[in-house]
DRENDO-1510 file (C-alpha; in Angstrom, 1 decimal, always signed):
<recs>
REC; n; res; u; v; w
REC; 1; UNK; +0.6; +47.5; +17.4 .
REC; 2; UNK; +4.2; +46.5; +17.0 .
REC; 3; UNK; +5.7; +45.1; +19.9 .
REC; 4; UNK; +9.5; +46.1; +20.3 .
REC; 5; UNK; +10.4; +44.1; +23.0 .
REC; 6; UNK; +9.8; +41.4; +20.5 .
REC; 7; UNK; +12.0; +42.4; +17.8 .
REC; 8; UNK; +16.2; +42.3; +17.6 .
REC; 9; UNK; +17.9; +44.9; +15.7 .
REC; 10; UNK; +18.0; +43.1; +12.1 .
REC; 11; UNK; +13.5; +42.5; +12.7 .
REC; 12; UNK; +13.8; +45.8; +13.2 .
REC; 13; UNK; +14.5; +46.5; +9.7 .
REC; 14; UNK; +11.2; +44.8; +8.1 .
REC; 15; UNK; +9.7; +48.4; +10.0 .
REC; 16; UNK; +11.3; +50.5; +7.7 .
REC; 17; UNK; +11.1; +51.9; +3.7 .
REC; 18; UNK; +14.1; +53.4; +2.6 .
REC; 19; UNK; +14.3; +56.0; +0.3 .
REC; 20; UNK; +16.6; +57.7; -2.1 .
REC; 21; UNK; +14.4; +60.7; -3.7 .
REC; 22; UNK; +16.5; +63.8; -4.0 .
REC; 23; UNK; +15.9; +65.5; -7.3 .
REC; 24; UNK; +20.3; +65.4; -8.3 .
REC; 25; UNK; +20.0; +61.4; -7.5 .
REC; 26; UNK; +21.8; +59.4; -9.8 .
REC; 27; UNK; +22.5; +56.1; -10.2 .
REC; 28; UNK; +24.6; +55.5; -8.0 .
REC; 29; UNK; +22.5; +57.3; -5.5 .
REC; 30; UNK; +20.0; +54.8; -6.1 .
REC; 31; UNK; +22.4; +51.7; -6.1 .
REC; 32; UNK; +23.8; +52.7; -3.1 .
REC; 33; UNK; +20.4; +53.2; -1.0 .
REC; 34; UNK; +19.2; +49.5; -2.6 .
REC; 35; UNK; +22.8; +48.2; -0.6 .
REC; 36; UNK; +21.8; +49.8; +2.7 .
REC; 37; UNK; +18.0; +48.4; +2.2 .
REC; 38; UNK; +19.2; +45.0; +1.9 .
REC; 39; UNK; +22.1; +45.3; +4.5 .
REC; 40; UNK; +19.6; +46.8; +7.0 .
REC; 41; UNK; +16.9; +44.3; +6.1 .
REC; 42; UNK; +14.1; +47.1; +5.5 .
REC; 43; UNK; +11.0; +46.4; +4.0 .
REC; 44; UNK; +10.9; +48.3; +0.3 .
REC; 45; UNK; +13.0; +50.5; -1.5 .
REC; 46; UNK; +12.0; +53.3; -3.0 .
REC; 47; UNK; +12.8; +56.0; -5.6 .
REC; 48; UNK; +11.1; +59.2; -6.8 .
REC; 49; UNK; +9.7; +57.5; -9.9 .
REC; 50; UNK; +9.9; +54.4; -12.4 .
REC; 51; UNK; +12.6; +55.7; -14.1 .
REC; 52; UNK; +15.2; +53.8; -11.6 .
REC; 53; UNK; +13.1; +50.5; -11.6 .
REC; 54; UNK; +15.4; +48.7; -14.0 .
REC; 55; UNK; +18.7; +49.3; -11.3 .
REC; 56; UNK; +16.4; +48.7; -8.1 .
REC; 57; UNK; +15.5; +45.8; -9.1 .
REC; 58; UNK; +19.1; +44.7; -9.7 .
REC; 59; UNK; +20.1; +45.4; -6.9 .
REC; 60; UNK; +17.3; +44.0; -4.8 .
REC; 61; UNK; +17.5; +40.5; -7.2 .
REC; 62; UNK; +18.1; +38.3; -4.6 .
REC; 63; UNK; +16.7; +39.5; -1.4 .
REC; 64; UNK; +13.1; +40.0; +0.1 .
REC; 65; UNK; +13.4; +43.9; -0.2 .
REC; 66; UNK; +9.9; +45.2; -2.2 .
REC; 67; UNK; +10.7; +47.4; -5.1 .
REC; 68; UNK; +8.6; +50.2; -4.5 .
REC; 69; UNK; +7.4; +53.5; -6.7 .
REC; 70; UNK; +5.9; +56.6; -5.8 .
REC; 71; UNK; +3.0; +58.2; -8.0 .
REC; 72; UNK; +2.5; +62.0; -8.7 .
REC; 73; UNK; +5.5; +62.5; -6.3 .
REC; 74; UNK; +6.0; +64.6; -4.3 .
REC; 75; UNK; +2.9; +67.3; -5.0 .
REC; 76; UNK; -0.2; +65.0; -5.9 .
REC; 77; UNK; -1.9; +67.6; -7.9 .
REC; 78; UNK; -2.2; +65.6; -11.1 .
REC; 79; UNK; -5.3; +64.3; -12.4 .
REC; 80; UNK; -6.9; +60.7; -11.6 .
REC; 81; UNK; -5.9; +60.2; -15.5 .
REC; 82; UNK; -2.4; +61.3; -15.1 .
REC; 83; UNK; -2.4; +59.2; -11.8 .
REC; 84; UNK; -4.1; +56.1; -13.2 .
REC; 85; UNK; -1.0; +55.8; -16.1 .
REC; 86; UNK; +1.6; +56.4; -13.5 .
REC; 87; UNK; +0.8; +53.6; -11.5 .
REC; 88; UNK; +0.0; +51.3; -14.5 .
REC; 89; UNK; +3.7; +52.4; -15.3 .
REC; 90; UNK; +4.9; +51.1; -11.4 .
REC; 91; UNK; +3.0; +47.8; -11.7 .
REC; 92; UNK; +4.3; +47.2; -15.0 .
REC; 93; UNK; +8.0; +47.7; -14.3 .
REC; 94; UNK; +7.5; +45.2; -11.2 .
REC; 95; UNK; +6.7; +47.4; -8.5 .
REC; 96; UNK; +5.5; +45.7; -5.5 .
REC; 97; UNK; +4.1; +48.9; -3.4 .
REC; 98; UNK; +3.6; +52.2; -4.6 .
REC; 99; UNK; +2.5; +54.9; -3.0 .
REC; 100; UNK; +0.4; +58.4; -4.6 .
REC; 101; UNK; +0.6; +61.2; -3.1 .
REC; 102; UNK; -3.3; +62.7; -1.9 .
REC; 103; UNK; -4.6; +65.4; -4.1 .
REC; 104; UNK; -4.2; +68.7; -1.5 .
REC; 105; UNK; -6.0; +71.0; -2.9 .
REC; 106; UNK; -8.7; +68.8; -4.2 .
REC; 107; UNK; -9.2; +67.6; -0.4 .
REC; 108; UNK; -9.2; +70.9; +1.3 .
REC; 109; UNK; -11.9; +72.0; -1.3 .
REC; 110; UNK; -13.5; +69.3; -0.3 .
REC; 111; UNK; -14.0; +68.0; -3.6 .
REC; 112; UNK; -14.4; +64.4; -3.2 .
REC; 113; UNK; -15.3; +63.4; -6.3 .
REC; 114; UNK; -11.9; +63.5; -7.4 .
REC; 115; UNK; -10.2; +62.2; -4.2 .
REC; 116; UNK; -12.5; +59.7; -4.5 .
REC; 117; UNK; -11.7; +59.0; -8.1 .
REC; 118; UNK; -8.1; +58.7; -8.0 .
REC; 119; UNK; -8.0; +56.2; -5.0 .
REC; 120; UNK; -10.6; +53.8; -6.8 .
REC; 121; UNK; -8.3; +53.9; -9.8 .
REC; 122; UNK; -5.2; +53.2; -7.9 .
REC; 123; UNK; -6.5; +50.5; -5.8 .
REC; 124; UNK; -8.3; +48.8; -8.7 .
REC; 125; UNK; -4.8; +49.0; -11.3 .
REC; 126; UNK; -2.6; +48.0; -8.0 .
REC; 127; UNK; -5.3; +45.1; -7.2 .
REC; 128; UNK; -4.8; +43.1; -4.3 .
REC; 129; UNK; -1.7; +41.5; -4.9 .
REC; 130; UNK; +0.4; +45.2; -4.8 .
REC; 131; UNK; +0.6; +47.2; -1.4 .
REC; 132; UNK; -1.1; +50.9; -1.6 .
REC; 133; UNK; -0.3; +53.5; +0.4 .
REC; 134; UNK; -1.4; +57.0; +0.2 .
REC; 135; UNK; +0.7; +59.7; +1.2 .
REC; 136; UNK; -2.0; +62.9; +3.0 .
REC; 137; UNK; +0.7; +65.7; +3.4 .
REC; 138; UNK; -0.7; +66.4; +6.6 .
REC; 139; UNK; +1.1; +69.5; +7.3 .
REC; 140; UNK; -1.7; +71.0; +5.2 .
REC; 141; UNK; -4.4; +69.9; +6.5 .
REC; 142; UNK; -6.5; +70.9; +9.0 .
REC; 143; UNK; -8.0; +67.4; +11.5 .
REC; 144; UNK; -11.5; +67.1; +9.8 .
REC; 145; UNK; -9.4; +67.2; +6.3 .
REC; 146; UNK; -7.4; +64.5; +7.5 .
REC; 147; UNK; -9.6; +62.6; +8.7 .
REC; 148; UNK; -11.9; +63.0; +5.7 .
REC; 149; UNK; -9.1; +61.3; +3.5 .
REC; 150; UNK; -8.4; +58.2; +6.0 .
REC; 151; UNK; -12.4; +57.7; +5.7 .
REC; 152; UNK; -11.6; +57.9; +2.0 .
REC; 153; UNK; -8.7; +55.5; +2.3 .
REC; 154; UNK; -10.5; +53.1; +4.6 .
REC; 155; UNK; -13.7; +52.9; +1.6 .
REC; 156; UNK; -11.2; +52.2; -1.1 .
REC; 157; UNK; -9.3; +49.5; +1.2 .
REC; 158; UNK; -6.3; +51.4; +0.3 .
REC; 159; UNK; -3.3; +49.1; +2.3 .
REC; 160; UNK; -1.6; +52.1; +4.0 .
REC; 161; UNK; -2.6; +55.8; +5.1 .
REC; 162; UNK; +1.1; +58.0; +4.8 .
REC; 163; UNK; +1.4; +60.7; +7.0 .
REC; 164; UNK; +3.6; +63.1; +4.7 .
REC; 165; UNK; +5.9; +62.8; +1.7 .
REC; 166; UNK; +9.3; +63.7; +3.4 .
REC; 167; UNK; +9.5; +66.7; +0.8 .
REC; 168; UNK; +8.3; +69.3; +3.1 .
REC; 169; UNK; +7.4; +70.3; +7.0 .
REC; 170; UNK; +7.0; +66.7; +8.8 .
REC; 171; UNK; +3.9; +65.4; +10.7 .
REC; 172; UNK; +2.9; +66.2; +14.5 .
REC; 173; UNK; +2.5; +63.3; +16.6 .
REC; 174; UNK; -0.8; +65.1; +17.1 .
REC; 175; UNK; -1.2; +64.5; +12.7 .
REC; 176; UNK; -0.5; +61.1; +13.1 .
REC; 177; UNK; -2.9; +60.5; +16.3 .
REC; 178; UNK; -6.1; +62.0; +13.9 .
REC; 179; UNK; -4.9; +59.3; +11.8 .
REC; 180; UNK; -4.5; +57.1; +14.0 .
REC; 181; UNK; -7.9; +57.3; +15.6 .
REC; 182; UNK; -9.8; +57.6; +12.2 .
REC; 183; UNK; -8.7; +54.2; +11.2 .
REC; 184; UNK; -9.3; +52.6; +14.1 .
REC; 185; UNK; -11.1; +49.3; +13.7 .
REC; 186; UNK; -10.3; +49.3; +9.9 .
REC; 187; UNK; -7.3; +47.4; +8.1 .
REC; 188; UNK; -5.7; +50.1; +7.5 .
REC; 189; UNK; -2.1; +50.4; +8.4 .
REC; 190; UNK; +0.1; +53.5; +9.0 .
REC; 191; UNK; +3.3; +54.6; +7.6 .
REC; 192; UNK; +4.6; +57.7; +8.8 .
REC; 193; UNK; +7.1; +59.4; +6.7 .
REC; 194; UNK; +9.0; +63.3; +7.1 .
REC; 195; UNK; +10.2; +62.2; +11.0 .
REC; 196; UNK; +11.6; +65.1; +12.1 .
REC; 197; UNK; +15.5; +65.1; +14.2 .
REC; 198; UNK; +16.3; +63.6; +16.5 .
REC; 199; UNK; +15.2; +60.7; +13.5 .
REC; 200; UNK; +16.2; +57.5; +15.9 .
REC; 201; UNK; +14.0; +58.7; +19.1 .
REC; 202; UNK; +10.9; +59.8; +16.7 .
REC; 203; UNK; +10.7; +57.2; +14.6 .
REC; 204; UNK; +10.5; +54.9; +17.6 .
REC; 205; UNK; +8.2; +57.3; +19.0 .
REC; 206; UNK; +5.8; +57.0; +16.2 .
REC; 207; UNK; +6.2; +53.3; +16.4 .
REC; 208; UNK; +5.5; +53.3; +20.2 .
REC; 209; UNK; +2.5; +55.0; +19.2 .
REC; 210; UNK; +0.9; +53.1; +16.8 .
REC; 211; UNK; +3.2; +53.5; +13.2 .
REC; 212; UNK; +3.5; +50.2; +11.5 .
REC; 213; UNK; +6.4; +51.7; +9.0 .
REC; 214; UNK; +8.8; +54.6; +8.9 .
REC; 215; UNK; +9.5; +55.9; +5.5 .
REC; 216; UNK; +12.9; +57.2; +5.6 .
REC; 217; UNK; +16.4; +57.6; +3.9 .
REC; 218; UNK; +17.8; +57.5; +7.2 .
REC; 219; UNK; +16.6; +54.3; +8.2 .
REC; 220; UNK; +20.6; +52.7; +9.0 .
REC; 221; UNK; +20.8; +55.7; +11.5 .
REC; 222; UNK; +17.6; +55.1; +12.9 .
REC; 223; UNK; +18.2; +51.1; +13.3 .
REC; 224; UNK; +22.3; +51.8; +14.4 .
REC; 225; UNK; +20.5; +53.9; +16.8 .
REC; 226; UNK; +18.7; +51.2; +18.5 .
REC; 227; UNK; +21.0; +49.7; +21.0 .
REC; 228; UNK; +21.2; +53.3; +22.7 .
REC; 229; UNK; +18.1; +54.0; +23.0 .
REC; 230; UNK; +17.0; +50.2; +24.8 .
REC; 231; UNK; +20.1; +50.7; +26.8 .
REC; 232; UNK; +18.6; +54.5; +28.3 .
REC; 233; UNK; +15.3; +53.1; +28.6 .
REC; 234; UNK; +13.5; +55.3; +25.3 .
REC; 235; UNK; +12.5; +51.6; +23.7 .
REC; 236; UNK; +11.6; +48.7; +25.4 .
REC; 237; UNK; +14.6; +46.1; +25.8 .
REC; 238; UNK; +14.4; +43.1; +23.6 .
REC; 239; UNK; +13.0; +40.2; +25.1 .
REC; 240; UNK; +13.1; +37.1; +22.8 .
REC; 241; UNK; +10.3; +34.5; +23.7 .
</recs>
């Protein structure tokens, strides 16, 4: 568990994935959001697709920021196929994490085959060397359905279980405990993505409780945020060793 007591503000950043996924992004949407990642010093980068690859990774040239891709984004429903080329497409443009949104519908028919499928595939084209996170849309699922796709996750040795694409209703704390407690005792980490307002006391929240990212295109808020909340006692004060 991440220990913020431990951490000044510019660690802090290394907790975060910044995104720019808006459907009317342009470019310099995206350049833009790839100025704040560095500047805030978060951990990846993302955009809605590999079509902005080529100006991420511009604009990251130079820094530790991960170019990052997301996969069947934001409604999951394509087939393993269609899932299988997208990511080949991410890895090929230099993507260093990607993360595919869960098949939905597939899961709550609890038709594991396919859920099944498309993980294998992702994890075996993304190979070790690329982190994987997989993005559950929990505000559709009931807790045996989420906890049925962490087991999946876990089997697959997927890097990260995602609590939500951002796109629609954000998770509970309650989402992310299900979570949480399904992967205990497994390498799984947790992103939690979709924080709902007040972002900056939530996404410490979720951290607090056991997150070890926040996907977010608010992540300079969050992180500006900081100071205030150690100073009225809602994160622990930093406390260099």
């Amino acid at each position: 568990m991440v220990d913020l007591s431990k951490l000044d503000q510019h660690s802090v950043g290394k907790l975060f994935d910044l995104s720019v996924l808006p459907k009317n992004s342009n470019e310099e949407d995206i350049r833009s959001g790839c100025r704040v990642a560095v500047k805030y010093n978060c951990a990846a980068f993302y955009s809605s697709s590999t079509f902005w690859a080529p100006v991420i990774k511009e604009e990251l040239a130079g820094s530790d920021v991960l170019l990052a891709s997301a996969v069947n984004f934001p409604f999951g429903s394509g087939s393993p196929a269609v899932k299988a080329f997208e990511t080949e497409e991410a890895v090929k443009v230099g993507s260093r994490a990607v993360d595919m949104v869960i098949n939905v519908g597939a899961l709550r028919d609890k038709n594991y085959k396919v859920i099944k499928e498309e993980l294998h595939l992702f994890k075996e084209i993304c190979g070790d060397d690329i982190l994987t996170k997989v993005i559950l849309e929990t505000c559709f699922l009931n807790d045996d359905e989420i906890r049925a796709a962490c087991e999946m996750i876990a089997e697959e040795k997927i890097d990260y279980a995602k609590t939500a694409s951002g796109q629609f209703e954000g998770p509970s704390m309650e989402d992310f405990l299900v979570m949480k407690d399904t992967l205990k005792g497994t390498p799984v980490k947790l992103k939690v993505a979709g924080v709902k307002f007040p972002r900056p006391q939530n996404a410490f929240n979720f951290i607090m409780a056991g997150a070890d990212l926040i996907g977010t295109r608010a992540a300079d808020q969050i992180i500006d945020a900081l100071p205030k909340l150690r100073e009225i006692g809602l994160v622990p004060a930093y406390k260099p060793e």
